[in-house]
C-alpha positions as CSV (number, residue, x, y, z in Angstrom):
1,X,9.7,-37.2,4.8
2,X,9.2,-34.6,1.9
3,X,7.9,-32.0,4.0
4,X,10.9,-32.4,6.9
5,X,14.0,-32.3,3.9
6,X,12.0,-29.2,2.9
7,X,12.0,-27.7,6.4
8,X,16.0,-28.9,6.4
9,X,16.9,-27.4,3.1
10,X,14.9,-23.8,4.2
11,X,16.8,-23.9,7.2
12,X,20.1,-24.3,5.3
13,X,19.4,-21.7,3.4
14,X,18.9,-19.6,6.1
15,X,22.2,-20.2,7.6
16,X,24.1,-20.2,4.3
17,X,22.4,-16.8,3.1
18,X,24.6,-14.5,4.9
19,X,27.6,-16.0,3.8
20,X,26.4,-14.8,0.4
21,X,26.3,-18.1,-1.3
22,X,24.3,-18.1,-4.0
23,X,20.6,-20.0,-3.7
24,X,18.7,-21.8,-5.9
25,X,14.7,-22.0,-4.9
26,X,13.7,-25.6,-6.5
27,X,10.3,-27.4,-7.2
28,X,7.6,-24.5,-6.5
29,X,5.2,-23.4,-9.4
30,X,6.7,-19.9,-10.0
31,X,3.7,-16.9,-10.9
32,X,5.8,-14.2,-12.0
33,X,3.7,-11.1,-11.8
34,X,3.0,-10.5,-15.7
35,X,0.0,-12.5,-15.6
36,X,1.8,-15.2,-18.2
37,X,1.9,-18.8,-17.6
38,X,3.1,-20.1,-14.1
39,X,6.3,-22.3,-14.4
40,X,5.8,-25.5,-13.3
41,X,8.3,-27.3,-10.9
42,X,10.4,-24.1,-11.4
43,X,13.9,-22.4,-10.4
44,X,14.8,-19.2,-9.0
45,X,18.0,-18.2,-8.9
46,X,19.9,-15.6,-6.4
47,X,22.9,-14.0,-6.0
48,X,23.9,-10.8,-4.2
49,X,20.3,-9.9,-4.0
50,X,19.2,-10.0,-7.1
51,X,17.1,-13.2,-9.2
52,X,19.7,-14.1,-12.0
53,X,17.5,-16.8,-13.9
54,X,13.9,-17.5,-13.4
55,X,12.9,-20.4,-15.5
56,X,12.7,-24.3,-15.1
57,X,15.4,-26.9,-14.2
58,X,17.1,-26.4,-17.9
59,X,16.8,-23.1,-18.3
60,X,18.5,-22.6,-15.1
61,X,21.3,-25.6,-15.2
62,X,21.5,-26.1,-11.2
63,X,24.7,-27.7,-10.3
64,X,25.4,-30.5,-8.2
65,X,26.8,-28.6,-5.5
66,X,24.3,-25.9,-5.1
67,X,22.6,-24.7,-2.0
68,X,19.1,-26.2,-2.7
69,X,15.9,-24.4,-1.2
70,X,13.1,-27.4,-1.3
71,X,9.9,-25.7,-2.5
72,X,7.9,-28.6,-4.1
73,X,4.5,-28.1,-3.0
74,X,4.6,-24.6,-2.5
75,X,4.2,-21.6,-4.8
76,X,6.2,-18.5,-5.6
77,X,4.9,-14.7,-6.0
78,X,7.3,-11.6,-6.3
79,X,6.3,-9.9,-3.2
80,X,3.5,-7.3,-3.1
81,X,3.1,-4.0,-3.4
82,X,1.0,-1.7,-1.9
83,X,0.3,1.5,-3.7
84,X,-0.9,3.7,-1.1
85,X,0.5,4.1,2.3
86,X,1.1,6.7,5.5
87,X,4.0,5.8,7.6
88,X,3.3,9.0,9.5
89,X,0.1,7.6,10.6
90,X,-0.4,4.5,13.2
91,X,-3.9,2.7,11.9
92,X,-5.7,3.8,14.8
93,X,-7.9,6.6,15.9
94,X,-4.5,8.4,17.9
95,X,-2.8,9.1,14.4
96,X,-6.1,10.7,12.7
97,X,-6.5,13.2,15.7
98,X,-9.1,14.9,13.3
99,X,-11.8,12.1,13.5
100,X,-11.8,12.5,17.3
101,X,-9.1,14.8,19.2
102,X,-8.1,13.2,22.6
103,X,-5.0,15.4,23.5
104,X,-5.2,14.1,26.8
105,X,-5.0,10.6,25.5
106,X,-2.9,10.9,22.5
107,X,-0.8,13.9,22.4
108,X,-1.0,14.1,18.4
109,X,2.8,15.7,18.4
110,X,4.1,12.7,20.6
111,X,2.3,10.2,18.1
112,X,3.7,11.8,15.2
113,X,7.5,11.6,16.8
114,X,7.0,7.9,17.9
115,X,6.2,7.4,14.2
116,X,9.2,9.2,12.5
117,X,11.3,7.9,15.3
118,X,10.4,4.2,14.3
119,X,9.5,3.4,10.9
120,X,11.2,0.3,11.3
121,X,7.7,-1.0,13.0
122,X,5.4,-0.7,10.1
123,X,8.6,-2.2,7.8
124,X,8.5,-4.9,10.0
125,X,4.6,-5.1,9.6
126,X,4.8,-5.2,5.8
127,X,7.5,-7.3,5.4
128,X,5.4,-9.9,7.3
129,X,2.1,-9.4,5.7
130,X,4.5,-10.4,2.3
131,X,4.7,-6.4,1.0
132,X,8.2,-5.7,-0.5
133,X,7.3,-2.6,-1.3
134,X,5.4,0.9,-0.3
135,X,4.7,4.0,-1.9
136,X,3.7,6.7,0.4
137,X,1.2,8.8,-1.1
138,X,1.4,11.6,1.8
139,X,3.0,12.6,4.4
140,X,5.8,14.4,7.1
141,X,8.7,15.7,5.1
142,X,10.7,13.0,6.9
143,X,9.1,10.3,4.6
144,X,10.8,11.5,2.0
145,X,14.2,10.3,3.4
146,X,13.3,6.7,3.3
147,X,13.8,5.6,-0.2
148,X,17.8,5.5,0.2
149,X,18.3,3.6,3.3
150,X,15.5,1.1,2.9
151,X,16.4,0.3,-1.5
152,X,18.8,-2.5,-0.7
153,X,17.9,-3.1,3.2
154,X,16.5,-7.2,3.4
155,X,15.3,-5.4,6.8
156,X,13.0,-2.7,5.3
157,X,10.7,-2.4,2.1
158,X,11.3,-0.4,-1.0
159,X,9.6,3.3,-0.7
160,X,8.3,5.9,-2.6
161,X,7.4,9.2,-0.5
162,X,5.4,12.2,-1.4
163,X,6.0,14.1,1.0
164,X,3.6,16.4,2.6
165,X,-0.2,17.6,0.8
166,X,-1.1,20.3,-1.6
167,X,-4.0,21.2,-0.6
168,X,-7.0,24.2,-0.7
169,X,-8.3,22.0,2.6
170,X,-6.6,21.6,5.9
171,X,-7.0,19.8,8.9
172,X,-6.0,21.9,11.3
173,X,-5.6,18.8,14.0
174,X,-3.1,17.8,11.7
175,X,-1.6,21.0,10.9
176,X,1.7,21.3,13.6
177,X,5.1,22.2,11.4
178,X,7.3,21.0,8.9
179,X,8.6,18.3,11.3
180,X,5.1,16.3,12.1
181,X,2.9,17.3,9.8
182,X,2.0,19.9,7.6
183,X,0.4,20.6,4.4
184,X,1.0,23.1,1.8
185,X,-1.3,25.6,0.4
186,X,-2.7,26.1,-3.3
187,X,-4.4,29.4,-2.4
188,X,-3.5,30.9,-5.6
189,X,-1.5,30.1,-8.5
190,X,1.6,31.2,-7.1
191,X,1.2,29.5,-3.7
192,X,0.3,26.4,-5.7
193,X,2.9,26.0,-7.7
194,X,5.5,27.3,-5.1
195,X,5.0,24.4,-3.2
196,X,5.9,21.8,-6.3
197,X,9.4,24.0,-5.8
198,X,9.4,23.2,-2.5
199,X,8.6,19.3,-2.6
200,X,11.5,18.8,-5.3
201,X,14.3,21.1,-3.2
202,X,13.1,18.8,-0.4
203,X,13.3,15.6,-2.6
204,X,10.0,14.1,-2.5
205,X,9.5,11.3,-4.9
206,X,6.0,12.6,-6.4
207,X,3.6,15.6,-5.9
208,X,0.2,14.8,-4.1
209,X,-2.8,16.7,-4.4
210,X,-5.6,16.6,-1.9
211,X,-8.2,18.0,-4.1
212,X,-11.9,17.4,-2.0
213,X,-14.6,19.0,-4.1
214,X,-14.6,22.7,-3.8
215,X,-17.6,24.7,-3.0
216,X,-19.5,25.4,-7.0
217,X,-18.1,29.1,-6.8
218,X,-14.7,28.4,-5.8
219,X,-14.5,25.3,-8.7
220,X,-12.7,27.9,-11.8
221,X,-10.3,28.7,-9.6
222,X,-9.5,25.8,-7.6
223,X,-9.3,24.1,-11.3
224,X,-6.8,26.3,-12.5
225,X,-4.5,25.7,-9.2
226,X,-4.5,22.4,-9.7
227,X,-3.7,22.4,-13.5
228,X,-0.8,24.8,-12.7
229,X,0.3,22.1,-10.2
230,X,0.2,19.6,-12.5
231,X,2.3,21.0,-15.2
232,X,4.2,22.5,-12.2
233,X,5.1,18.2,-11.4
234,X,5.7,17.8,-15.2
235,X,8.4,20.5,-15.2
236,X,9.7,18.9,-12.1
237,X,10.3,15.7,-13.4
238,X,8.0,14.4,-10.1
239,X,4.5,12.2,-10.8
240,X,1.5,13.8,-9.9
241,X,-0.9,11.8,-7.4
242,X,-4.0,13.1,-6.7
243,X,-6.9,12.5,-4.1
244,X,-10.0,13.5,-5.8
245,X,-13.0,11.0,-5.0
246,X,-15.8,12.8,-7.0
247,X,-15.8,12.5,-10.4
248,X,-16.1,15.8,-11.4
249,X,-12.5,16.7,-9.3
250,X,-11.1,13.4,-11.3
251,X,-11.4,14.5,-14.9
252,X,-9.8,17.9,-13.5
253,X,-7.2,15.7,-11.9
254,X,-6.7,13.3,-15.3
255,X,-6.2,17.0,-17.1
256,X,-3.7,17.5,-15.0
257,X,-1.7,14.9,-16.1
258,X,-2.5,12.4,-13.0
259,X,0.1,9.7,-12.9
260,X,-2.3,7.9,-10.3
261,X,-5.8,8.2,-8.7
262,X,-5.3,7.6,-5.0
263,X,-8.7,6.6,-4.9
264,X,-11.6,5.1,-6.4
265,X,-14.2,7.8,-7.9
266,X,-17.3,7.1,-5.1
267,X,-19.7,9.8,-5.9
268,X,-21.6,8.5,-9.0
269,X,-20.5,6.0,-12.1
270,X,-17.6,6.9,-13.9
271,X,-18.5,8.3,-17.7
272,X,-17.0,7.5,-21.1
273,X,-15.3,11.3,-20.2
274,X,-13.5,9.9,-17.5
275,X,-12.6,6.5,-19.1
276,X,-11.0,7.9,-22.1
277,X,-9.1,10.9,-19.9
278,X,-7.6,7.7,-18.0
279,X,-6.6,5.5,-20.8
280,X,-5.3,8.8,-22.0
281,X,-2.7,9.2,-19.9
282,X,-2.7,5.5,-19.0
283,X,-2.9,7.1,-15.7
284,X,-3.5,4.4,-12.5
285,X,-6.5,3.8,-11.0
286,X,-6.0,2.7,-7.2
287,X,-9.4,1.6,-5.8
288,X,-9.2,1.7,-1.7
289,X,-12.0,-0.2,-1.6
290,X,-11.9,-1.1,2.3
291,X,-10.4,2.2,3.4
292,X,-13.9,3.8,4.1
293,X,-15.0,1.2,6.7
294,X,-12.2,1.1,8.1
295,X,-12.7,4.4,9.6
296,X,-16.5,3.3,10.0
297,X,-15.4,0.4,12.5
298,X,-13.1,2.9,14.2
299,X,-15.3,5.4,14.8
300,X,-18.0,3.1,15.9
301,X,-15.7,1.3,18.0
302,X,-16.1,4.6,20.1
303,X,-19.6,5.3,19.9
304,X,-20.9,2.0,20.6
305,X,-17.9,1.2,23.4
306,X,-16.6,-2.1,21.7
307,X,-13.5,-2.8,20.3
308,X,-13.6,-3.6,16.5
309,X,-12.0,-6.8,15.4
310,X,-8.9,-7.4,13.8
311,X,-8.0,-9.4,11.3
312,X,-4.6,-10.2,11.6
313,X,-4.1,-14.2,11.3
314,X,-0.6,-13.8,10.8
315,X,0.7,-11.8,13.6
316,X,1.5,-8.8,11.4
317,X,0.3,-6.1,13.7
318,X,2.9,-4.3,16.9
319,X,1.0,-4.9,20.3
320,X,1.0,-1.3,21.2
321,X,-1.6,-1.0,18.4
322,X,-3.8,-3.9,19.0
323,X,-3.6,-2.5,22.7
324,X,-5.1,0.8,21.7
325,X,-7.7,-0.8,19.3
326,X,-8.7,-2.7,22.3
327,X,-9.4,0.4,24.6
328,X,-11.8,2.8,22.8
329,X,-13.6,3.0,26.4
330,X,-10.5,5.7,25.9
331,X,-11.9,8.1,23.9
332,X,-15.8,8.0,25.0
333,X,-15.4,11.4,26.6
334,X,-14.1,13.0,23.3
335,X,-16.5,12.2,21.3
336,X,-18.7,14.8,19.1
337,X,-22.4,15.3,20.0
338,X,-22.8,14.0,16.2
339,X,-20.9,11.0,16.3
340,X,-23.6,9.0,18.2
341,X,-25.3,5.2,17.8
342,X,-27.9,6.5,15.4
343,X,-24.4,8.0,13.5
344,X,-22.9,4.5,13.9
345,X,-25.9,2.5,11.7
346,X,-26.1,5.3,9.4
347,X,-22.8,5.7,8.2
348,X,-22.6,1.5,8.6
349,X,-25.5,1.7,5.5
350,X,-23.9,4.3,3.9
351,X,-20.7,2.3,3.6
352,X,-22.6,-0.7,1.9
353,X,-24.4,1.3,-1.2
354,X,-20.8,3.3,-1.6
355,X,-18.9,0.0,-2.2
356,X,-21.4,-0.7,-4.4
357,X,-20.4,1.8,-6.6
358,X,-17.0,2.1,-6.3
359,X,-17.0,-2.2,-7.0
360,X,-19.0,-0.8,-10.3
361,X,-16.5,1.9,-11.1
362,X,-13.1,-0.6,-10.7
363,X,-15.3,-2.8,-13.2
364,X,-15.5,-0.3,-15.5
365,X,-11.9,1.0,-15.5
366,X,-10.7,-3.3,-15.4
367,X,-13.1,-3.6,-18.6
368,X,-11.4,-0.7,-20.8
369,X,-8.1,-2.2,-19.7
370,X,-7.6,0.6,-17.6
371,X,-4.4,0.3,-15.3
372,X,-5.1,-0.8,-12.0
373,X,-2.9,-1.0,-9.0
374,X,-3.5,-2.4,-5.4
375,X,-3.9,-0.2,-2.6
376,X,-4.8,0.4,1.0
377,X,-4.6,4.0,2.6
378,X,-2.6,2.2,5.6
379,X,-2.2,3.7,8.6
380,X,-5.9,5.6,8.8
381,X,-8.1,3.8,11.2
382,X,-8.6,0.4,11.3
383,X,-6.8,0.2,8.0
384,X,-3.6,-1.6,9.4
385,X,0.0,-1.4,8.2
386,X,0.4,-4.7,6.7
387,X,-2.5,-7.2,7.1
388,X,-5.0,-4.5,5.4
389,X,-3.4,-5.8,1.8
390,X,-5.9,-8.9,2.5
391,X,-8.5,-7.4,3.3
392,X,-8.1,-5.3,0.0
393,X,-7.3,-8.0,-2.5
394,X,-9.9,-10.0,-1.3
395,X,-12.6,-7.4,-1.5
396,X,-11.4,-6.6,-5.0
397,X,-12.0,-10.7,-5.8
398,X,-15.6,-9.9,-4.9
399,X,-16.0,-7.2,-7.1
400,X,-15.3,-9.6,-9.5
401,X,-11.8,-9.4,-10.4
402,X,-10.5,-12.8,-10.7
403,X,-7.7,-14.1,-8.4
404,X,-5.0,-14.3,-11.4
405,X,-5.7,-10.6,-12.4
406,X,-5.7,-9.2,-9.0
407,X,-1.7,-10.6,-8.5
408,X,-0.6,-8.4,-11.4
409,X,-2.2,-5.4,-9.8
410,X,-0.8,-6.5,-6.4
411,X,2.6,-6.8,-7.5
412,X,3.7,-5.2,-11.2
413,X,1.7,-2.6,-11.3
414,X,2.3,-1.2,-7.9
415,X,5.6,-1.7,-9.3
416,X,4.4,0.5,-12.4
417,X,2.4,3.1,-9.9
418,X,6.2,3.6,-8.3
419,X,7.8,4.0,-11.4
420,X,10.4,1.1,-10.4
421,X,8.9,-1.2,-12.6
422,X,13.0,-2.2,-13.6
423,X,13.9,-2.8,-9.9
424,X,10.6,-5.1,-8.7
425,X,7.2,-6.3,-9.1
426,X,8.1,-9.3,-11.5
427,X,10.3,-12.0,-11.2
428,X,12.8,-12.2,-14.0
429,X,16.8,-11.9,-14.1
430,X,18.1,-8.2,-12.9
431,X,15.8,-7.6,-10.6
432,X,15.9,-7.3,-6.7
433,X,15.1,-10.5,-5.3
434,X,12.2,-9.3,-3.4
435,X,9.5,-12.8,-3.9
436,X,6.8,-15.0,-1.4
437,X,6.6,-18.2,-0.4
438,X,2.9,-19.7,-0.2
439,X,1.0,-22.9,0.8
440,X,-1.4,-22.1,-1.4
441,X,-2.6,-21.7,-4.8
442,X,-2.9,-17.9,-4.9
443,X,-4.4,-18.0,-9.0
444,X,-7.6,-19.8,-7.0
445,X,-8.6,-17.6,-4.6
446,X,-6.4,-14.5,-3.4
447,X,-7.0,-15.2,0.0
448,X,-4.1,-18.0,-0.6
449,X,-1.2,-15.1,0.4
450,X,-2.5,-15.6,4.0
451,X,-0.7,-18.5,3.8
452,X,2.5,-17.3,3.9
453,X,5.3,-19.4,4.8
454,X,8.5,-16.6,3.6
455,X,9.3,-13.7,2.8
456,X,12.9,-12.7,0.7
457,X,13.8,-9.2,0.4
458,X,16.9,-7.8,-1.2
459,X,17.6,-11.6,-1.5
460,X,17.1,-12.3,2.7
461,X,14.7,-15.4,3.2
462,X,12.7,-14.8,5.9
463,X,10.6,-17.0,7.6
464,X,7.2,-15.3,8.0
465,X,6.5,-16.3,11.7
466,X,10.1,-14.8,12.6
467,X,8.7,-11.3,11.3
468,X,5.8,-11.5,13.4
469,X,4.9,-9.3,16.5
470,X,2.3,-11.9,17.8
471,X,2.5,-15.6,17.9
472,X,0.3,-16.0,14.8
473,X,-3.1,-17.7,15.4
């Protein structure tokens, strides 16, 4: 009986919602993203999209006539954020064209318009995963225009763009125009800094470097560039991202005044150096622990002509992908003479001892009390718009972060990473009312957010199956 007045209050709810009536979630133990106590048998409050009280029954005062959402049993989360996405990329092998180019196939031009065309698919895949909000580390200029229409949209998550690379190293698969893709050049100085002028006027949201370990001639140079980028972002009033996986590159990048590693330092173990440069500049450390693989099990896919599983329990991912993943018979006949089986095991090894040491390096940053934000590098292969947030918090659990830590990093300080700390990522009065819905204890084991039951955004409950693409399994 409790479970169907549950199921009839939800479903008043829903009706009542558009009619703007204000709500009052009842009876779920509330985890409010701060990593403070969880509220017991709790209330949260709504009204015009935003949470007014978040508290218990008397802090609250629910009247009698108040539209009542039933939640005993369940448990509440501010929804997740996921600090490091690519809407211009699809999660599949077609959107990377510079892992294996299959023109033929995938037109790489006709990709990248289907993406900018409809970035209401991967909102769709995020929203139902239980992500509220993205912050797009990299990208097409059009990117950048997503912030204002999505902000207060219960259809679309919040976003934070960057816009398109500064970079010394291209792809040139990837390299078309301003309209698909493009990146923009730190060859000197000048050029460097010419292109933080160009990302404002354009009004990107932060300044991304893609700084890959120069050649050991080339470092005193590259170095200076991307100094002079970062007080270049400084002046500009825009945080400065930065990909730099080696640790040399990262100290140069923590110099610059990094607001946010994109990436987890992967080359060797992070040094007191590096430690103190990030506390520093309480700069954030985003791990992308699965992101590597991911690309692994695409690749591989290819080379050893079977499709790579997915795991998407929820129904999260569009068809059209799944129906790619599941032909990589596709793309045999592109293949590179080196990207062969004995290619396949290697870099499968290869993966395993460099988790290893990027698990040790998160440890070591989570142990100074450095800042630490979830993220995923979605859209690059086999690292799927949505579902990949699992996949990522859980691996993060078995590097040893416990369940209760790894919900502040999945959800205020994403927020913090975004610099919108004020608009989401905890659950307290003012802010959007962007929360989950869960059947299970996520402070037990982190796998519990795969048991989503609904998503609210902007203040919109939705039911979880109703946002996915495939009946869920």
């Amino acid at each position: 009986m409790k479970t169907l007045l549950s199921i009839i209050a939800l479903s008043l709810a829903l009706v009542t919602q558009s009619l703007g009536a204000q709500k009052y979630l009842q009876g779920a133990t509330i985890i409010d993203g701060t990593g403070g106590p969880a509220i017991e048998d709790g209330v949260v409050v709504v009204d015009k999209g935003v949470l007014t009280c978040v508290g218990s029954r008397e802090d609250c005062g629910v009247p009698d006539n108040a539209v009542i959402v039933d939640l005993r049993d369940r448990y509440i989360t501010p929804g997740l954020v996921d600090a490091h996405v690519h809407f211009g990329q699809t999660g599949w092998l077609d959107g990377r064209p510079d892992g294996i180019s299959a023109p033929d196939v995938y037109p790489y031009a006709k990709t990248a318009a289907d993406a900018k065309a409809n970035p209401g698919r991967w909102q769709q895949s995020y929203l139902c995963s239980g992500i509220t909000a993205v912050f797009d580390v990299g990208g097409p200029f059009w990117t950048t225009q997503l912030r204002d229409s999505a902000t207060s949209d219960p259809n679309s998550v919040h976003v934070k763009a960057a816009g398109p690379l500064i970079s010394w190293a291209g792809r040139q698969q990837l390299q078309l125009d301003d309209e698909i893709y493009s990146f923009l050049p730190m060859g000197s100085v000048e050029q460097a800094v010419a292109g933080v002028a160009k990302l404002k006027s354009m009004g990107a949201q932060a300044v991304k470097v893609w700084y890959l370990a120069p050649a050991e001639e080339q470092r005193t140079g590259m170095d200076k560039r991307m100094l002079a980028v970062g007080a270049a972002a400084s002046n500009a009033n825009l945080p400065l991202l930065v990909h730099a996986t080696s640790l040399r590159e990262a100290k140069v990048a923590l110099r610059a005044g990094a607001h946010m590693l994109v990436h987890s330092v992967s080359d060797q173990a992070v040094d007191q150096e590096f430690l103190d440069l990030l506390l520093q500049n309480n700069t954030v450390y985003a791990p992308t622990l699965v992101v590597g693989n991911g690309w692994t099990r695409a690749l591989a896919s290819v080379v050893l002509n079977a499709s790579a599983p997915v795991d998407d329990p929820n129904g999260c991912v569009d068809q059209d992908t799944i129906e790619k993943i599941q032909q990589p018979q596709l793309l045999r006949s592109y293949l590179p003479d080196a990207l062969n089986n004995a290619w396949a095991y290697q870099r499968l090894e290869n993966d395993g001892r460099e988790l290893v040491l990027m698990e040790q390096n998160l440890m070591a940053v989570h142990a100074v009390g450095g800042l630490i934000a979830t993220a995923t590098d979605a859209g690059n292969p086999m690292t799927l718009h949505g579902p990949a947030i699992h996949n990522e918090m859980e691996a993060m659990q078995r590097a040893g972060l416990s369940a209760s830590q790894i919900i502040t990093m999945s959800t205020r300080n994403g927020a913090l990473a975004m610099q919108d700390e004020n608009l989401f990522g905890t659950l307290r009065a003012g802010m959007s009312a962007d929360l989950l819905v869960l059947k299970q204890d996520p402070r037990e084991d982190i796998a519990a957010f795969r048991s989503l039951t609904h998503v609210m955004r902007a203040g919109q409950l939705h039911e979880q199956s109703a946002l996915a693409w495939r009946t869920p399994k």
